[in-house]
C-alpha positions in Angstrom: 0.0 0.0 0.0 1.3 3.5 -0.9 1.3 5.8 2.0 3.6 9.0 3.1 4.3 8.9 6.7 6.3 11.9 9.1 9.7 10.6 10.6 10.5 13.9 12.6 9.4 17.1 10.4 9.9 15.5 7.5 7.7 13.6 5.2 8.6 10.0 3.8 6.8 8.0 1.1 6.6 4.2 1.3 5.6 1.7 -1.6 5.7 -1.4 -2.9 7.4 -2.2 -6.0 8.3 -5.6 -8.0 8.2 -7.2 -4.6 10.2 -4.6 -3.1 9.4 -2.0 -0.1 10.3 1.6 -1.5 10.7 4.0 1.2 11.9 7.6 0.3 12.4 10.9 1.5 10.2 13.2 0.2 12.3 15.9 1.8 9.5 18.6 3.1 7.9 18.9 6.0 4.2 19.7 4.2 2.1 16.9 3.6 0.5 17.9 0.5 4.0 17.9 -1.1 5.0 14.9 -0.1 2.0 13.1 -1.2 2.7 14.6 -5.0 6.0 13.3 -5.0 4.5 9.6 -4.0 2.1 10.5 -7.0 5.5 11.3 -8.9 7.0 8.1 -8.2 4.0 5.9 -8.8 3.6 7.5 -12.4 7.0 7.2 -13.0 7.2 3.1 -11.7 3.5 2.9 -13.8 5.7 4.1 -17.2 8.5 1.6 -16.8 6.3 -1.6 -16.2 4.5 -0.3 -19.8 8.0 -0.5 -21.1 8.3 3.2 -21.9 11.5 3.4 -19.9 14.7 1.6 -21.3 16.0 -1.7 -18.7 19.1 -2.1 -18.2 21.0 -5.7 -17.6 23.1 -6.8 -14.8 26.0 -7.4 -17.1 25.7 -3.5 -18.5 25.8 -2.0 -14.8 28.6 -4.4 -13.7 30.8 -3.0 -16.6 29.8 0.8 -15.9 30.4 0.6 -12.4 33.9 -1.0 -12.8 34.6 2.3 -15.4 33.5 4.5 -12.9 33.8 3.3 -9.7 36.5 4.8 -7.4 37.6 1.6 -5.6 41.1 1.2 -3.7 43.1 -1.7 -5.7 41.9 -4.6 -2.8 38.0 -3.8 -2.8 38.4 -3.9 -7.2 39.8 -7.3 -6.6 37.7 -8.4 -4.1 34.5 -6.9 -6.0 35.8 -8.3 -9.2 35.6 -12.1 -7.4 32.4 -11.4 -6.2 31.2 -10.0 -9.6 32.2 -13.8 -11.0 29.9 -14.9 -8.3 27.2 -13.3 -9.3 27.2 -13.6 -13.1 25.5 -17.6 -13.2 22.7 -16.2 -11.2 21.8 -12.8 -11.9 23.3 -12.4 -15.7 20.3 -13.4 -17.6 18.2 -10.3 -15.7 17.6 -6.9 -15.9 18.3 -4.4 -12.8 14.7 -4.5 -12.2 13.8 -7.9 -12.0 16.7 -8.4 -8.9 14.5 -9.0 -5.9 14.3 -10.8 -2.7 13.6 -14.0 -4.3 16.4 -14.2 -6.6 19.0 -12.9 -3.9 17.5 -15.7 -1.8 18.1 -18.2 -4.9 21.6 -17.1 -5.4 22.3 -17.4 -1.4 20.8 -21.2 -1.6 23.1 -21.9 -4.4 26.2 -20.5 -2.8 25.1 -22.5 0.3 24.7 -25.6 -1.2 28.3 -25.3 -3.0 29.7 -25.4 0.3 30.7 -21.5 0.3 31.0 -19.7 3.5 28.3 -17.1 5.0 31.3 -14.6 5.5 31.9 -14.7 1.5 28.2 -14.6 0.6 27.9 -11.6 3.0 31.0 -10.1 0.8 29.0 -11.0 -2.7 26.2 -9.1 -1.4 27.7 -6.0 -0.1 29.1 -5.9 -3.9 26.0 -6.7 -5.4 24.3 -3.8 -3.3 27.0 -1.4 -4.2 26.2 -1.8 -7.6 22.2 -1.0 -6.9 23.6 1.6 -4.9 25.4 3.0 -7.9 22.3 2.1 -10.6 20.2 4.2 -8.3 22.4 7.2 -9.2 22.2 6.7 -12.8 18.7 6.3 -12.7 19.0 2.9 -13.6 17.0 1.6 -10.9 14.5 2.8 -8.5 15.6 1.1 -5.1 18.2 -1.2 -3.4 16.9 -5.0 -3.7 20.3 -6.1 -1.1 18.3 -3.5 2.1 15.1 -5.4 1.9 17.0 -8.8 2.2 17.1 -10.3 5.6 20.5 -11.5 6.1 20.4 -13.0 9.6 20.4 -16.4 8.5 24.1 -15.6 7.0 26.6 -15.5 10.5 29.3 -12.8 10.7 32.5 -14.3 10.9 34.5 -13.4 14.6 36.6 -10.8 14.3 40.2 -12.4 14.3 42.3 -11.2 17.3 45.0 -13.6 17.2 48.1 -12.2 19.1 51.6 -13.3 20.4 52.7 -13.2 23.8 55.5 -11.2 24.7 57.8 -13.9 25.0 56.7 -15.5 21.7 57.5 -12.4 20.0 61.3 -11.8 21.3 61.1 -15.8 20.0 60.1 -14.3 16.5 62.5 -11.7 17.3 65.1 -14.3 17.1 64.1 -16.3 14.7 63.9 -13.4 11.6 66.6 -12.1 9.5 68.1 -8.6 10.6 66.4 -6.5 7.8 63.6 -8.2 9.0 63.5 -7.5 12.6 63.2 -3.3 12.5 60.0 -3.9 10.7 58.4 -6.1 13.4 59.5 -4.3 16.4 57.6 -1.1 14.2 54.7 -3.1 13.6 54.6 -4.1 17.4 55.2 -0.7 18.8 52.8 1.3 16.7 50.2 -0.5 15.7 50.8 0.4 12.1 48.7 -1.9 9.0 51.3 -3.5 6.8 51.3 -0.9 3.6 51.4 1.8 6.0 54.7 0.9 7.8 56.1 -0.6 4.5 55.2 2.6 2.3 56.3 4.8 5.3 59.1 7.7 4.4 61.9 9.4 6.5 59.3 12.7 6.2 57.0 11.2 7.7 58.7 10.5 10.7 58.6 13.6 13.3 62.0 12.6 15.7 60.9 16.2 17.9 57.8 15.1 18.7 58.2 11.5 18.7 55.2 11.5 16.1 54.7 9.1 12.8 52.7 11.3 10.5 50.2 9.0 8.0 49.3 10.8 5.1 48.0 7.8 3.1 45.9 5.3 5.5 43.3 2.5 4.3 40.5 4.9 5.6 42.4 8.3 3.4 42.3 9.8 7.0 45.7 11.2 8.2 46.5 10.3 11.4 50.0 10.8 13.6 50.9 7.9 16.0 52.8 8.1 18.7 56.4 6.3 19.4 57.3 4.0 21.8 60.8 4.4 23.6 61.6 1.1 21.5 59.9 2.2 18.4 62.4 5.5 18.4 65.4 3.5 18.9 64.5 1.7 15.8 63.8 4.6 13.7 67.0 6.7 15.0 69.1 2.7 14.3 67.7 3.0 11.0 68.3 6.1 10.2 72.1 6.2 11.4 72.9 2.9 9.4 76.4 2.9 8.1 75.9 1.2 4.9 72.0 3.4 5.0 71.0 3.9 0.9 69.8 7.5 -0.3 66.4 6.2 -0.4 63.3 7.9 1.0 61.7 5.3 2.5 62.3 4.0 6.4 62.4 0.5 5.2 63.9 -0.2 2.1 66.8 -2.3 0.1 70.0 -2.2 -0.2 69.4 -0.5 -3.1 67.0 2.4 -1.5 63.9 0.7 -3.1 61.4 -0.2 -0.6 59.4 -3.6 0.6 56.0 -4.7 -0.7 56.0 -7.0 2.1 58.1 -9.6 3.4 55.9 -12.5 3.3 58.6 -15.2 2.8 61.1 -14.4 5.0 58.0 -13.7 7.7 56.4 -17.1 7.5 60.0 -18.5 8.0 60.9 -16.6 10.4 57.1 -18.0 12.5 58.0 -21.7 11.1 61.5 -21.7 12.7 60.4 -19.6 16.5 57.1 -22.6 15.9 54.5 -19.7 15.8 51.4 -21.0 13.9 48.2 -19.4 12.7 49.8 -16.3 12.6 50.3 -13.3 9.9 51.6 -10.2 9.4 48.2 -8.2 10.0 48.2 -10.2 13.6 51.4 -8.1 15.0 48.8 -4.9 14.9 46.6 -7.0 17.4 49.4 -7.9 18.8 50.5 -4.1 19.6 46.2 -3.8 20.2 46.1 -6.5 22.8 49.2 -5.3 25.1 48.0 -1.8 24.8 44.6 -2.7 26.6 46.2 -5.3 28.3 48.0 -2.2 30.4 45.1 -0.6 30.7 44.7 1.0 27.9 42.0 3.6 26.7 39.8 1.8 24.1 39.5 5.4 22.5 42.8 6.4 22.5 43.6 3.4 21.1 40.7 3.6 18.2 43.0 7.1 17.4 46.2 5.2 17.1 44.9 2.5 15.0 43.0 4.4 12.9 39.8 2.6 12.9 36.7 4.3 11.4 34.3 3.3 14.1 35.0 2.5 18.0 32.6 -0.7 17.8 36.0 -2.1 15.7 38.5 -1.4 18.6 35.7 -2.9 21.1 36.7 -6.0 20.4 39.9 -6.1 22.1 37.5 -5.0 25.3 37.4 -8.4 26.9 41.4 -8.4 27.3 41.0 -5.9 29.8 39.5 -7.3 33.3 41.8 -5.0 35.8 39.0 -2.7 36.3 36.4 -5.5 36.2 38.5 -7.1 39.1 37.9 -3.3 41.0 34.4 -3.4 40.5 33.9 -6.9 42.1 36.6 -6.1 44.5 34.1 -2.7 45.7 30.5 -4.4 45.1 32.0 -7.5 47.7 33.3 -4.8 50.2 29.9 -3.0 50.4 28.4 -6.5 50.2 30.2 -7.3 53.2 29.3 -4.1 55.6 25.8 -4.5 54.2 25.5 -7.6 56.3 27.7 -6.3 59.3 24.6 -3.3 59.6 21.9 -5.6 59.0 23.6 -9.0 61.5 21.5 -8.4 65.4 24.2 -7.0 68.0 24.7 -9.8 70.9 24.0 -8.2 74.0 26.5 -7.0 76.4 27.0 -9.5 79.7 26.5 -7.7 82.9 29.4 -7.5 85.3 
């Protein structure tokens, strides 16, 4: 049924199309307007079921929205997998005719293939950044992917594996010596691979004890602050005798710097008998001692650079010193509680 409703002052508009709930702003606080641009939108639906409008396939807005796009070069890749994914079920239709049934046909085929609920998950936020995008081309009226229930697909746990300190002095000794600057770093700042691996000598602020981040996975600069071990490593660095002319903290000895050090890494965890553990693991690592210590969940959110505080939450249950006050303070109370409430004997006579 097509209605307008008020959220706040403003007016919405809520229909039902091709099996899908519309619901749109009809951004004005007067009902009478609001009720026009439902009229709008239901004339406008009414002429593209007469076939007046062109359709567009999900082959044609998968190769527009690779064109234009603006995607970092691991969400293209991962985008372009799930794209693959996609194509047996939902090539054959047009933009329009993508509702909750077919999603739901393409989720019991992935299921039945044996593919995980954490890469289905990953096919649909694709597929709903593509209605996303065919919205704004005027390709398509609404996002199919929002009116699908996805509970019955379980988020994976967020992976917080993590090294003891011990285990990582092991690593420590285990790794070459070109290798070793760049765990310490990783360790001690908290920095994603491509940041500390990309990072330059002009980034590096020895006055302050800063590391300035220009170019971050969220393109928000941050500075993060260094360790008395992490400046040691820089100033060693730097100071190297046989040190190339190269602008980049970590680099060759010809001054050109690391993609990663993948190899060497995995052999250096294979000899110190470190297992189920990568290179992305030493920033939890660095996460885990800092709450460990006690701390500040959103201090550390700053240093890590995480776009949302409910991402550095999860390190929250490593922390239990202050949960060990609390029950230390609720038994004490407990406790003279029951000395006010026990009867006084009385006093003997003498």
């Amino acid at each position: 049924m097509a209605t307008v409703y008020r959220r706040g002052a403003v007016w919405w508009v809520r229909f039902r199309l091709g099996g899908v709930h519309v619901r749109r702003s009809a951004k004005t606080t007067k009902k009478a307007e609001a009720q026009v641009f439902l009229r709008r939108l239901l004339d406008e639906a009414a002429t593209k079921a007469r076939g007046d409008a062109p359709r567009h396939s999900f082959n044609e807005a998968v190769e527009r929205y690779f064109v234009e796009a603006s995607l970092k070069p691991k969400t293209r890749h991962c985008y372009g997998s799930s794209s693959r994914a996609l194509k047996p079920s939902f090539e054959p239709l047009f933009l329009d005719q993508i509702g909750r049934r077919a999603i739901a046909d393409f989720v019991s085929s992935r299921k039945k293939d044996g593919v995980s609920d954490t890469s289905i998950r990953r096919d649909l936020a694709f597929l709903s950044s593509l209605c996303a995008m065919a919205i704004r081309w005027g390709w398509l009226e609404a996002n199919p992917v929002t009116a699908y229930n996805k509970k019955a697909l379980k988020e994976a746990r967020p992976r917080t594996r993590f090294l003891q300190p011990a285990e990582f002095e092991r690593l420590l000794a285990t790794s070459s010596p070109e290798m070793r600057p760049a765990l310490i770093l990783a360790v001690e700042t908290g920095m994603r691979k491509e940041e500390l691996f990309g990072l330059t000598v002009g980034d590096i602020d020895l006055l302050r004890r800063e590391i300035h981040l220009e170019r971050t996975k969220t393109s928000s600069p941050r500075r993060v602050p260094m360790s008395e071990r992490a400046m040691q490593t820089v100033q060693d660095l730097l100071h190297a005798p046989n040190r190339p002319g190269s602008p980049y903290l970590l680099c060759r000895a010809d001054g050109t710097r690391y993609g990663d050090m993948k190899k060497g890494f995995a052999n250096a965890c294979r000899r110190a008998k470190i297992a189920n553990f990568r290179w992305h693991d030493l920033r939890h690592t660095f996460a885990s001692w800092f709450v460990q210590q006690d701390g500040d969940l959103y201090r550390l959110s700053r240093i890590l650079g995480h776009a949302t505080l409910q991402m550095t939450a999860r390190y929250g249950h490593l922390r239990t010193s202050d949960l060990h006050a609390e029950i230390e303070k609720v038994a004490r109370k407990r406790t003279q509680d029951r000395l006010i409430m026990s009867p006084q004997k009385p006093t003997p006579d003498h």
